[in-house]
N, C-alpha and C positions, 0 to 999 in steps of 0.2 A: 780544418781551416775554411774550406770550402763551405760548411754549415754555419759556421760563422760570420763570415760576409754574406750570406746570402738573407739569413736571420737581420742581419745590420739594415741589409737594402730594403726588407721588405718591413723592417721599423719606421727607417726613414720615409715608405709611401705614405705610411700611414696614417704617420706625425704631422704630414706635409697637408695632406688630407682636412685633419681638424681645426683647422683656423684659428678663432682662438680659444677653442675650447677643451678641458680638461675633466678626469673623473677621479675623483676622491670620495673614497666611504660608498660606492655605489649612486654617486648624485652627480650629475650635471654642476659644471663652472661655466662660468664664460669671463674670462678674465682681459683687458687691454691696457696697454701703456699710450698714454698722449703728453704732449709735449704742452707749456702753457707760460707764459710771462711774467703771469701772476704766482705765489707760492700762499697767497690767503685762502685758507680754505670757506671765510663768508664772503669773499669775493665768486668763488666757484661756487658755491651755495646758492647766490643769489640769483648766478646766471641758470641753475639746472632747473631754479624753482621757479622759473618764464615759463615754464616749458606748455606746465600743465599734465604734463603726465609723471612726475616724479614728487614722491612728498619728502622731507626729509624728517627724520624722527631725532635723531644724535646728531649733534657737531663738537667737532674739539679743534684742536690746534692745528692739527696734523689731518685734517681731513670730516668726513662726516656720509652717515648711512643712513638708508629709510627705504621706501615701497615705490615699485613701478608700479601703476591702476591704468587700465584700460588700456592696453599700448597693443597696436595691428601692427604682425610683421611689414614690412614693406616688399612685397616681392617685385614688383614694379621696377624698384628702384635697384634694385636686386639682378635687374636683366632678364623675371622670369615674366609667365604671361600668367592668366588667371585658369585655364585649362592646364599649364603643366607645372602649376603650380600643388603641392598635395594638399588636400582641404583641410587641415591641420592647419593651415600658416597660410589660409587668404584672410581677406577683412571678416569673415564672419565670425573670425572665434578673437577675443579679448586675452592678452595676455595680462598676468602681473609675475611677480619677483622682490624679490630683497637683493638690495646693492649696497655696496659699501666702495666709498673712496676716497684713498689715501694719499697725500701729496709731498713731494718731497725732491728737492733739487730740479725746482723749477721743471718735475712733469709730476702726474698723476695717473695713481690705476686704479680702476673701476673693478671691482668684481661681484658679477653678478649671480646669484643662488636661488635655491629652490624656483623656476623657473614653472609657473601654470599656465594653463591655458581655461580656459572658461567659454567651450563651446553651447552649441545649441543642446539645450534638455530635450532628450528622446524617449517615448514609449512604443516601442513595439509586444505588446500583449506582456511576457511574460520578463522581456528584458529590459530596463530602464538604466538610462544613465542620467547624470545631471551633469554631463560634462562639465566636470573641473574633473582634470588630468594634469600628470606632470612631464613636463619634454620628457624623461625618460622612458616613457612608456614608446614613444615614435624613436627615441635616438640610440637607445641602448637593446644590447642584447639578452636574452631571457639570464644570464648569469649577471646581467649588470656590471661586465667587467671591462666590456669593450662596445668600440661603439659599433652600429647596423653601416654595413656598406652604402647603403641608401643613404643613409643622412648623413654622409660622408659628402655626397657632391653636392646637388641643387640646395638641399634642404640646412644643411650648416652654413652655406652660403649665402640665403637668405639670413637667418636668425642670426647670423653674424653680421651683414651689412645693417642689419635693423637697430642691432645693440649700437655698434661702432657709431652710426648717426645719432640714435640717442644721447647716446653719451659724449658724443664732440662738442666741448663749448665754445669752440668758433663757427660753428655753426649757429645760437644762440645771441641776442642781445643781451646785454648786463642792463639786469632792471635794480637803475638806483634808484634809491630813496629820493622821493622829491618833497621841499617844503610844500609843494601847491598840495 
């Protein structure tokens, strides 16, 4: 019994830990629920594509999916500073993703996949990279089945504050359509 609550408590840190992030199939999610007035999904369309960093490819009734380009985490905003910040997840590296988001009962959720990054290309003599990497490679463990202690505090905290503002569209203008 005692292995059993103890197994419970140290679930529940852990859980408590990932904010909103989950792993299915060995790949990184970032999944959120927001609340919104509207239930149009070209209404919420119209506001994510102000943004400029979001394109949409599919829309339906129920919602509508497409590509983040070029998006900096925000650590800043985040409460972190640019030194304790990991270089992973300052302005110099570009992220994208695939998102999709579904609406339904006056809220909508976001979920966001395959998660890149697109840092600086390196040669050191015989080792090159072109940095495109995928968060997994900083958030998960070499089995891909759980996440790295590290990117459990500062670092989910970031890419988590960054996503959630992205994807807030009260945060946003609604760009109507104008005769002029």
């Amino acid at each position: 019994m005692k292995k059993i609550f103890f197994l419970f408590i140290l679930f529940s840190a852990v859980a408590f830990g990932q904010q909103n992030f989950n792993i299915d199939n060995r790949q990184i999610y970032w999944q959120k629920i927001y609340d919104t007035a509207n239930n149009d999904s070209n209404h919420l369309a119209n506001i994510f594509s102000g943004s400029g960093k979001i394109t949409i490819d599919e829309k339906s009734p129920t919602g509508f999916s497409g590509i983040v380009k070029d998006f900096v985490m925000d650590y800043k905003g985040a409460g972190s500073s640019f030194m304790a910040t990991p270089g992973y997840l300052n302005e110099q590296n570009k992220y994208s993703a695939n998102y999709t988001v579904e609406i339904k009962d006056n809220r909508y959720r976001v979920t966001v996949t395959n998660i890149r990054l697109k840092g600086l290309d390196l040669n050191y003599g015989m080792i090159r990279t072109d940095g495109n990497e995928n968060l997994e490679e900083y958030a998960l463990t070499n089995s891909r089945d759980a996440f790295k202690k590290r990117f459990l505090g500062k670092e989910a905290k970031i890419v988590d504050y960054s996503f959630s503002q992205l994807f807030d569209a009260s945060k946003f203008k609604d760009q109507k359509k104008s005769d002029w």
